[in-house]
Backbone as a chain_set.jsonl record, in Angstrom:
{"seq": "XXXXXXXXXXXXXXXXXXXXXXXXXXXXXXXXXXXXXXXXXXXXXXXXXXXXXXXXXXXXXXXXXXXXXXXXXXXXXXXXXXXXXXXXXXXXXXXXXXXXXXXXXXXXXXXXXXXXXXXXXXXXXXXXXXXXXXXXXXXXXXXXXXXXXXXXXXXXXXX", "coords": {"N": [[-13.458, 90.111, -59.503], [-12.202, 92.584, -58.798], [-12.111, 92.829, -56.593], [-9.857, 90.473, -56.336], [-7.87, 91.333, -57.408], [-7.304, 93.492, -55.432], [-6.621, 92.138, -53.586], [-4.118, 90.922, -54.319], [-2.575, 92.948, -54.784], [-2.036, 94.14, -52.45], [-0.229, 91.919, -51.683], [-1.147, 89.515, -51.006], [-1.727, 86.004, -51.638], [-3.345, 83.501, -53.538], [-4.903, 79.967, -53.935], [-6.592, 77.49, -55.754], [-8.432, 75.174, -55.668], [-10.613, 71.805, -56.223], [-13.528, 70.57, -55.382], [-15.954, 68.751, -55.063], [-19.179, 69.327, -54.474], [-21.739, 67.781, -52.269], [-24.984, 66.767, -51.49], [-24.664, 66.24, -49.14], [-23.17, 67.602, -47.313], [-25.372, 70.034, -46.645], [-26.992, 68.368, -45.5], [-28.917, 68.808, -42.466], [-28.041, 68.056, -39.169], [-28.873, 65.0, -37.404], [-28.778, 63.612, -35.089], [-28.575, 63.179, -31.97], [-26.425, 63.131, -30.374], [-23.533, 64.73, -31.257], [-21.089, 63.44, -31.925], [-22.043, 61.475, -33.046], [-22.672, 61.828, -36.202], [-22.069, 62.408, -39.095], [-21.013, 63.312, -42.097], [-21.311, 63.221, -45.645], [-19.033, 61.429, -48.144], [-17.267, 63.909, -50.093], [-16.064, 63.777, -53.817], [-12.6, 65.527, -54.2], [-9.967, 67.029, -55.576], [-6.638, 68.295, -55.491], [-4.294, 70.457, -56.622], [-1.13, 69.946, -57.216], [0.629, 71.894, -57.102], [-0.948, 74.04, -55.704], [-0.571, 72.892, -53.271], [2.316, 73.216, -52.427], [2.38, 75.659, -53.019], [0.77, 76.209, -50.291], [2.167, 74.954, -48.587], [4.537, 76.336, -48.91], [4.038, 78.878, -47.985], [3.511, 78.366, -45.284], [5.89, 78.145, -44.343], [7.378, 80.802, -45.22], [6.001, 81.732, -42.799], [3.298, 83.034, -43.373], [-0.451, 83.092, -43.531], [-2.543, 79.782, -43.653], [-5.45, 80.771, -45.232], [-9.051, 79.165, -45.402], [-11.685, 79.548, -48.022], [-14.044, 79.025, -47.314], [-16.153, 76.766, -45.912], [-16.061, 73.705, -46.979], [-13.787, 74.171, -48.31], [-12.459, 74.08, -46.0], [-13.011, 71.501, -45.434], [-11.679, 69.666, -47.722], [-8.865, 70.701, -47.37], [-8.349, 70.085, -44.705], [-8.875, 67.088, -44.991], [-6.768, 65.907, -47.055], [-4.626, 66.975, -45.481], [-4.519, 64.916, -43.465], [-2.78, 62.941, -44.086], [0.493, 61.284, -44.563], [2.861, 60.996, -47.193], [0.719, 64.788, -48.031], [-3.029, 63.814, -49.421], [-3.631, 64.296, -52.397], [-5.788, 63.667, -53.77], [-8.664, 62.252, -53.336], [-11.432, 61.314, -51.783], [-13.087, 63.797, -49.891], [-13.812, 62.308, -46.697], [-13.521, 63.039, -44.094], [-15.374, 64.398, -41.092], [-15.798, 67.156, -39.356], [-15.515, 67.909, -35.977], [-15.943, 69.133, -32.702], [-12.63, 69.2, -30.985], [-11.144, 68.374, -33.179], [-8.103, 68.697, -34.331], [-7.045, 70.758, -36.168], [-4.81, 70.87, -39.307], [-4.107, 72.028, -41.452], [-4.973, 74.288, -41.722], [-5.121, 78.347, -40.748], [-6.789, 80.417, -40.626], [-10.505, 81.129, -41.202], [-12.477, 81.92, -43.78], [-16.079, 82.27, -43.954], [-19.404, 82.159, -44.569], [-22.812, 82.576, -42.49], [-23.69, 79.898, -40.985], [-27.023, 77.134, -40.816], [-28.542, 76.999, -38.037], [-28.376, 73.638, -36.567], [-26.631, 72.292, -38.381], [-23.75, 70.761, -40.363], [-21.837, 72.178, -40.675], [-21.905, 74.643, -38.979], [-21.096, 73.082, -36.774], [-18.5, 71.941, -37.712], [-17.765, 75.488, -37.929], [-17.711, 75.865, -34.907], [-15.355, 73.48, -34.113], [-13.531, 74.799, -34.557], [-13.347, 78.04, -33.78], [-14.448, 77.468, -31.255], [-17.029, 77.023, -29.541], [-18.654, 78.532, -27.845], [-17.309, 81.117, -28.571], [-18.354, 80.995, -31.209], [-21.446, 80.87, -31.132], [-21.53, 83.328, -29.811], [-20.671, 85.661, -32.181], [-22.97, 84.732, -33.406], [-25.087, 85.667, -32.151], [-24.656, 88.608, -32.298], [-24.611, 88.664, -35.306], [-27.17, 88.371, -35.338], [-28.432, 90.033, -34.053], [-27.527, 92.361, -35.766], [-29.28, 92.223, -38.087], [-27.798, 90.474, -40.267], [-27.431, 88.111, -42.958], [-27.938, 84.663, -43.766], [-27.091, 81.624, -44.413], [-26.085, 80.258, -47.734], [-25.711, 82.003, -49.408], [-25.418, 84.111, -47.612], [-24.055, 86.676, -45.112], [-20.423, 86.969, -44.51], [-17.631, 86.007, -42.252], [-14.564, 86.164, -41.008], [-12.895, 84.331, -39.563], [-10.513, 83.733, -36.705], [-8.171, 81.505, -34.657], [-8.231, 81.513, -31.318], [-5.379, 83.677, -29.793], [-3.277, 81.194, -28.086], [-1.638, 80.482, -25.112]], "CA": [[-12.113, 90.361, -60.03], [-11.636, 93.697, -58.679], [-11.496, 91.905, -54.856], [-8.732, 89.775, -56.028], [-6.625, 92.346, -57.81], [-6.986, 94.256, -54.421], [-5.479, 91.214, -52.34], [-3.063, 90.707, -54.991], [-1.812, 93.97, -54.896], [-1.898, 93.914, -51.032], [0.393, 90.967, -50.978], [-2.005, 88.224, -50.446], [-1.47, 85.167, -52.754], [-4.353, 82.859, -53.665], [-4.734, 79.114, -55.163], [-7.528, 76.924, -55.534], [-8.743, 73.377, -55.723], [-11.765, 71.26, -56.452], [-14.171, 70.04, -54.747], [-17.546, 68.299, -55.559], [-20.331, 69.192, -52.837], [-22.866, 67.08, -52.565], [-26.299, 66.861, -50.903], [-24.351, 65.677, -47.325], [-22.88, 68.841, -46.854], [-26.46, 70.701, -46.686], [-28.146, 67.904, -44.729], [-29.131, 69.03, -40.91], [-27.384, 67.227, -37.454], [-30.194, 64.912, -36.821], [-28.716, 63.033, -34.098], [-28.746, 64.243, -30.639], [-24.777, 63.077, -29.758], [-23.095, 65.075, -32.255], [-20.32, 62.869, -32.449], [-22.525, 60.507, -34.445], [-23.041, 62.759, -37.093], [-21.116, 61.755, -40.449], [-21.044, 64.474, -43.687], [-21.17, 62.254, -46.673], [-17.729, 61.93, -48.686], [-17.315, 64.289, -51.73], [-14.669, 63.925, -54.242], [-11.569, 66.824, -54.135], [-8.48, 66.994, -56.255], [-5.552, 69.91, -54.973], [-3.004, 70.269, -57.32], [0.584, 69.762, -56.734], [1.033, 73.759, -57.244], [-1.541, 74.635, -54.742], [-0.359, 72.142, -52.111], [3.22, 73.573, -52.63], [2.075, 77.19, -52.07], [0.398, 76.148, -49.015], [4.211, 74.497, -47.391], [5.651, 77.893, -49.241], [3.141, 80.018, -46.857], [3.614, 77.958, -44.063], [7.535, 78.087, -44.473], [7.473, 82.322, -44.963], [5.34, 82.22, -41.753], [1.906, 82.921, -43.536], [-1.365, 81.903, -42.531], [-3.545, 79.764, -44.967], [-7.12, 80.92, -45.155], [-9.805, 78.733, -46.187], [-12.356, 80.611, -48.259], [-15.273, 78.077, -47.225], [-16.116, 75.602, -44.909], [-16.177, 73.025, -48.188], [-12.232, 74.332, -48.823], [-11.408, 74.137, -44.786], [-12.734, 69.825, -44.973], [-10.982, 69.276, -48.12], [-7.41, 70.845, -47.035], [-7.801, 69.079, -43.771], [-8.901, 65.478, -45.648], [-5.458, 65.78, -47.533], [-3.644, 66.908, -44.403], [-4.477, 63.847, -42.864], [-2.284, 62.068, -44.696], [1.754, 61.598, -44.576], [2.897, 62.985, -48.0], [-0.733, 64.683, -48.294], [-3.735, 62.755, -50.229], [-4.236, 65.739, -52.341], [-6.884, 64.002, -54.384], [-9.612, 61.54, -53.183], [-12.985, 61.989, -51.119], [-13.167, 64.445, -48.189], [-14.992, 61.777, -45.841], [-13.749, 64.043, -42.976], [-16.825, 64.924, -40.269], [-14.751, 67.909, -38.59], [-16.483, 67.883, -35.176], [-15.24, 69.696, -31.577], [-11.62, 68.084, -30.864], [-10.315, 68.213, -34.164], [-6.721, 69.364, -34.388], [-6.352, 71.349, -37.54], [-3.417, 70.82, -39.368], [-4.012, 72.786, -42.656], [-5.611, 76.199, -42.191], [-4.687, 78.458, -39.838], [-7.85, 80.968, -40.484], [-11.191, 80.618, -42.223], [-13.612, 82.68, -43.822], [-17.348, 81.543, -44.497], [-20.999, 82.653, -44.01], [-23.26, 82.522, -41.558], [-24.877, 78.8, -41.253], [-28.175, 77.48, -40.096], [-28.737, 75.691, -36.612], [-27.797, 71.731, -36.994], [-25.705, 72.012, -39.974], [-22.62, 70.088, -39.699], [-21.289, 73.092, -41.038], [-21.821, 75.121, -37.369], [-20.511, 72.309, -36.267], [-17.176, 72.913, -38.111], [-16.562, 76.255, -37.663], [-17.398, 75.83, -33.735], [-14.611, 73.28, -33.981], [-12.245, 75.857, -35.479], [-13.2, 78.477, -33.231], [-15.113, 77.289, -29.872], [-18.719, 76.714, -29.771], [-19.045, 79.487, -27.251], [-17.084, 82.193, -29.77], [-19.15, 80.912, -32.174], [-22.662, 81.736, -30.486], [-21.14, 85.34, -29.488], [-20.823, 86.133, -33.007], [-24.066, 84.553, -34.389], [-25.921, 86.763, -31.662], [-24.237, 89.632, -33.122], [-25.298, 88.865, -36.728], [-28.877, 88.314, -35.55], [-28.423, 91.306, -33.985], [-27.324, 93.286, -36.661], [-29.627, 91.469, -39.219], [-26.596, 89.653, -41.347], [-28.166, 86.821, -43.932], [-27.598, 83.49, -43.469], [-27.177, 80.374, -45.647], [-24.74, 80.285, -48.773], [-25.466, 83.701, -49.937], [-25.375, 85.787, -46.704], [-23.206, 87.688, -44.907], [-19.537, 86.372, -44.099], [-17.2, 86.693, -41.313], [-13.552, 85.57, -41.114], [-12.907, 83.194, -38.45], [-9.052, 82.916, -36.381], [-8.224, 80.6, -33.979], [-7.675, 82.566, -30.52], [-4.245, 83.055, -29.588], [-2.981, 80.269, -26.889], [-0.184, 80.816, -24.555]], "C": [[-11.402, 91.536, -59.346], [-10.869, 93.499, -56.58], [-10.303, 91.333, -55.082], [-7.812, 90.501, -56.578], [-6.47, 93.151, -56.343], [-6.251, 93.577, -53.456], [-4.46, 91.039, -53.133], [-2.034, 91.698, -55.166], [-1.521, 94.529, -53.343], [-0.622, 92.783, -50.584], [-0.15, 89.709, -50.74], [-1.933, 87.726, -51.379], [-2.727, 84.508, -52.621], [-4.392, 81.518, -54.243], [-6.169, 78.518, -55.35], [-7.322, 75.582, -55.724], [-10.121, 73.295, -55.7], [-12.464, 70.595, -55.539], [-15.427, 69.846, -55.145], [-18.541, 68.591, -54.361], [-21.343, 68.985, -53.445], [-23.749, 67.387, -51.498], [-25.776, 66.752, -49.341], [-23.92, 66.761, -46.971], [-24.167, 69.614, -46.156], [-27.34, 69.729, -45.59], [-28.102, 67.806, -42.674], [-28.33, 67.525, -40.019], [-28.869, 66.899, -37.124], [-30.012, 63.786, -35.747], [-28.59, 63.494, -33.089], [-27.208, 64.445, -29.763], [-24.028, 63.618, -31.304], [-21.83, 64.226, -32.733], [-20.691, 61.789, -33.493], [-22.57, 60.9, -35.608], [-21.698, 62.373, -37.875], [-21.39, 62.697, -41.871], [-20.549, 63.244, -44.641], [-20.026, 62.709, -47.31], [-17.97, 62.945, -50.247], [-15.502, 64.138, -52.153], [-13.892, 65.207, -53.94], [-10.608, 66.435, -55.119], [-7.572, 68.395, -55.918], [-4.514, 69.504, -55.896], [-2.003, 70.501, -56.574], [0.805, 71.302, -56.33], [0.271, 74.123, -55.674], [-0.936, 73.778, -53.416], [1.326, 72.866, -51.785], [2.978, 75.239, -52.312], [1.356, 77.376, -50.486], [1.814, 76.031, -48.186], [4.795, 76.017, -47.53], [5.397, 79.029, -47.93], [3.528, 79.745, -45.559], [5.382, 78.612, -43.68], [7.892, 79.649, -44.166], [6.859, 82.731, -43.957], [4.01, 83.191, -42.013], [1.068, 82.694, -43.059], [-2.06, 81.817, -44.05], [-5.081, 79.884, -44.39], [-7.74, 80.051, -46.022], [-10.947, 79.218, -46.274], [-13.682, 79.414, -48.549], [-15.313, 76.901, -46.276], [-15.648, 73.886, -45.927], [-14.505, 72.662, -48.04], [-11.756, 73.706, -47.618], [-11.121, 72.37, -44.821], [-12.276, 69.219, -46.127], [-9.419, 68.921, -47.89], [-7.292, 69.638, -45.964], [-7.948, 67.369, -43.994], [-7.558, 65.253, -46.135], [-4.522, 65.812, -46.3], [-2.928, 65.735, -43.32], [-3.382, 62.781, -42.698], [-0.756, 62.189, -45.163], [2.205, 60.965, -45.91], [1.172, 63.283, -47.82], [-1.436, 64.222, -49.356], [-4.501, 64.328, -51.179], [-5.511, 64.977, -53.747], [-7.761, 62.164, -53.761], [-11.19, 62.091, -52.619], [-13.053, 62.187, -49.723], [-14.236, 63.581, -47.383], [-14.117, 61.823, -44.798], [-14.847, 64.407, -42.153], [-15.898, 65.745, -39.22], [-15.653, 68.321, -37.551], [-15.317, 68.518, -33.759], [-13.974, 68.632, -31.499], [-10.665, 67.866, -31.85], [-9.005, 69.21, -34.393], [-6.733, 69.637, -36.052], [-5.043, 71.373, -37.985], [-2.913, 71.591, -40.777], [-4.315, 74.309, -42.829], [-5.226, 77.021, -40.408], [-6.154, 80.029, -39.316], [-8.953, 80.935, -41.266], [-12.345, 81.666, -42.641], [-15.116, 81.822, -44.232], [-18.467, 82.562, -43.86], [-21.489, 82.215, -43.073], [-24.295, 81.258, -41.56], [-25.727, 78.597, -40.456], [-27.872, 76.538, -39.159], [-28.899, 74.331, -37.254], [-27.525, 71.089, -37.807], [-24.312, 71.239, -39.24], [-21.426, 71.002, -40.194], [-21.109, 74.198, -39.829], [-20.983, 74.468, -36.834], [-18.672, 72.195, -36.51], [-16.39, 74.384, -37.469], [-16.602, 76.458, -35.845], [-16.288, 75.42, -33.245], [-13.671, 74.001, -34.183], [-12.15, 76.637, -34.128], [-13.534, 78.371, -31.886], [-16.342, 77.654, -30.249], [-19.263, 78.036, -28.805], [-18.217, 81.288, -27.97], [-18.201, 82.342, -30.619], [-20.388, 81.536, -32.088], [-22.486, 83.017, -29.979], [-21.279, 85.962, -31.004], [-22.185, 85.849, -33.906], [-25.427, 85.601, -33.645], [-25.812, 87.983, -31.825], [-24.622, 89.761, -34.412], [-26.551, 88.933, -36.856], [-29.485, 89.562, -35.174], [-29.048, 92.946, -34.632], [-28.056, 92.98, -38.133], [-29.109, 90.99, -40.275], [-27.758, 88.596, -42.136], [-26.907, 85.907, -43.732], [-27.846, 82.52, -44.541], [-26.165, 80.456, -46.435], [-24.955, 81.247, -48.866], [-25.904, 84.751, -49.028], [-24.226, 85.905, -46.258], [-21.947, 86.464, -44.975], [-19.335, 87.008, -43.067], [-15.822, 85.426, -41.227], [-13.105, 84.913, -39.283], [-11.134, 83.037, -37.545], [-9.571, 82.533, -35.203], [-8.128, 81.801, -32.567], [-6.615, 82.434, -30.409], [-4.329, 82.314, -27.98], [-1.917, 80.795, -26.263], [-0.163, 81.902, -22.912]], "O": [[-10.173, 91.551, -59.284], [-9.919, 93.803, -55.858], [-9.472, 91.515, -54.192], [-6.688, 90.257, -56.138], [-5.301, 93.467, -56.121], [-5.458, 94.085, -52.663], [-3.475, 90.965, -52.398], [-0.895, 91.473, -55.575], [-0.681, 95.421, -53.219], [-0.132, 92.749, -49.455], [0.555, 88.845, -50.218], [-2.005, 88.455, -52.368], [-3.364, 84.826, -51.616], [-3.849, 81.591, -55.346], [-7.031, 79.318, -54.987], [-6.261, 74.985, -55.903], [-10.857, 74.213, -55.339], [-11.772, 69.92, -54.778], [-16.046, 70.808, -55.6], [-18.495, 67.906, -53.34], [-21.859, 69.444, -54.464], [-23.404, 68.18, -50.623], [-26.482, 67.173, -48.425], [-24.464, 67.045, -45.903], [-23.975, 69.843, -44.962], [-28.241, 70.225, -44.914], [-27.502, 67.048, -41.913], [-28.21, 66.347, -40.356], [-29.772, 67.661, -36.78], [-30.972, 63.059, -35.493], [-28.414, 64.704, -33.235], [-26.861, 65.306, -28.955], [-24.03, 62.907, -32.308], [-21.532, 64.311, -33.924], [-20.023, 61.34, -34.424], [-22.462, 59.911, -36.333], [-20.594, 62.112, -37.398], [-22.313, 62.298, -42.581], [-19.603, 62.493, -44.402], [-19.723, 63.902, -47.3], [-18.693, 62.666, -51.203], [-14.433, 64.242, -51.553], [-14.567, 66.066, -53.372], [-10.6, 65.238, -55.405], [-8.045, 69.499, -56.189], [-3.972, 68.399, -55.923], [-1.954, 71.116, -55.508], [1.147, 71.669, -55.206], [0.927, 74.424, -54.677], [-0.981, 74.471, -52.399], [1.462, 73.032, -50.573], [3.472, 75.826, -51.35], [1.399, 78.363, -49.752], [2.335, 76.82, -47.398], [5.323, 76.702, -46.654], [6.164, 79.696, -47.236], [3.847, 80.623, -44.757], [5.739, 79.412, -42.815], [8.537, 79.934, -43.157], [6.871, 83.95, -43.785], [3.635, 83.985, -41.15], [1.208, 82.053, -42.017], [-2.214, 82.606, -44.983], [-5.655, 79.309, -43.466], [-7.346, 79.94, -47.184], [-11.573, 79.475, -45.246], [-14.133, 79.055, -49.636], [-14.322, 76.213, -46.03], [-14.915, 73.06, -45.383], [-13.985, 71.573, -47.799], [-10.837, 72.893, -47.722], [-10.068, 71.794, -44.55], [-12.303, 67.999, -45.962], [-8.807, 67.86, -48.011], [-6.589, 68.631, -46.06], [-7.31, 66.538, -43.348], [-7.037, 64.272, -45.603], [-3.748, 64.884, -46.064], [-1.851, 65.57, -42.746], [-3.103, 62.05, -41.747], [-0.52, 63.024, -46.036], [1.747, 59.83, -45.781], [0.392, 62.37, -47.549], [-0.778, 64.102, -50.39], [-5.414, 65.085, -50.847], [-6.014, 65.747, -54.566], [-7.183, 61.089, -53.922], [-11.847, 63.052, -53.019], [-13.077, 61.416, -48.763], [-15.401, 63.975, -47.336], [-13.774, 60.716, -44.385], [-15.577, 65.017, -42.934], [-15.302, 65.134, -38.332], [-16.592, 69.037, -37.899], [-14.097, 68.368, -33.827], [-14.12, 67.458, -31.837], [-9.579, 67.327, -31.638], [-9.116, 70.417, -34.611], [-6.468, 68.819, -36.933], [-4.143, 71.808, -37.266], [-1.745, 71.74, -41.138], [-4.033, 75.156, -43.677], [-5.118, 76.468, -39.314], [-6.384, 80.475, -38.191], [-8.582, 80.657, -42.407], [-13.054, 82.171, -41.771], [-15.05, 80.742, -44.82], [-18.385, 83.422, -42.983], [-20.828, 81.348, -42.502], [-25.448, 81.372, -41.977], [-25.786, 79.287, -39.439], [-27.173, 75.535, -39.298], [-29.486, 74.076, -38.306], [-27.793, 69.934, -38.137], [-23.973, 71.169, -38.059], [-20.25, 70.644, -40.131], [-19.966, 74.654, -39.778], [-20.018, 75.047, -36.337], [-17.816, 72.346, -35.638], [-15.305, 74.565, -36.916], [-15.683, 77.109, -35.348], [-15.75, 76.056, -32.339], [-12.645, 73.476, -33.751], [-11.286, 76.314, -33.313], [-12.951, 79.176, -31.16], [-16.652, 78.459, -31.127], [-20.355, 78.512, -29.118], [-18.709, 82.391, -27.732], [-18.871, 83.358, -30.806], [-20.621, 82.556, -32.736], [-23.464, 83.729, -29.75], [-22.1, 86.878, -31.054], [-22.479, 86.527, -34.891], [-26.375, 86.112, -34.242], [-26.797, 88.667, -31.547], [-24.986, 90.873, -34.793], [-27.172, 89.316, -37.848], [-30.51, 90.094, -35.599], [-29.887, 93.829, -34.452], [-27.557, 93.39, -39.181], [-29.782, 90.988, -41.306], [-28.899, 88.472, -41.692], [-25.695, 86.08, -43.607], [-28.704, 82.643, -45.416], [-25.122, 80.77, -45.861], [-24.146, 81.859, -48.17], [-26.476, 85.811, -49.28], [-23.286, 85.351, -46.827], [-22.197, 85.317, -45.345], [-19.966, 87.972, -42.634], [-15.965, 84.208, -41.335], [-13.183, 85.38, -38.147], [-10.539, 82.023, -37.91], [-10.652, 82.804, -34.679], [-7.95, 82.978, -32.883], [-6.197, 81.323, -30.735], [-5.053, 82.63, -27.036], [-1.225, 81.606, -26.879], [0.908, 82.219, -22.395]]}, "num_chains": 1, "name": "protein.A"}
């Protein structure tokens, strides 16, 4: 509580949404062409409100953060979709190549080798970013899995 009164009083707005995670999330890259690789669908529902503060953000020249890898393949499952699908089942597999069209930075923890969750935020940030900072956390002995360290994720700038 005392974290979000401090972004709230910083200026930083917040919403949420649902998401069901299931067992596919958690289960290892066990094919050797990662493009095969498929994350089982979970349900989501985004309310109207939250989808509406996202355009608002975008519109005031914001950036939206997603506060999980979970949050980043829901937003972008809805995004998909012209108005967005803000409630069915994220069966998204966000793999190198994927044009983001919902988040513009992401925070999450530190996951394990041949998660399809690596695999994510490599897409986000580059697979060779990615391994710069995980040799830094191994480094610096960070924890890994759902309940270790974080580290907030932007895109580089282009141009």
């Amino acid at each position: 509580p005392e974290l979000l009164e401090s972004l709230r009083s910083g200026g930083i707005g917040w919403t949420e949404l649902s998401l069901l995670v299931g067992p596919g999330t958690f289960e290892p890259v066990r094919v050797d062409e990662v493009a095969k690789h498929r994350v089982e669908p979970e349900a989501y529902s985004i309310a109207e409100s939250t989808w509406a503060a996202i355009e608002k953000t975008r519109i005031n020249g914001g950036k939206v953060v997603a506060v999980g890898t979970t949050t980043c393949r829901a937003l972008e499952s809805a995004a998909r979709f012209s108005p967005p699908r803000l409630r069915g089942d994220a069966d998204l597999t966000i793999l190198p190549g994927h044009q983001f069209r919902a988040i513009d930075a992401l925070i999450t923890n530190f996951h394990l080798p041949r998660s399809s969750l690596l695999v994510l935020v490599s897409a986000f940030a580059g697979r060779n970013r990615i391994l710069e900072a995980y040799r830094e956390a191994v480094d610096h002995g960070y924890r890994f899995y759902s309940y270790g360290d974080a580290m907030l994720i932007q895109p580089r700038a282009t141009g």
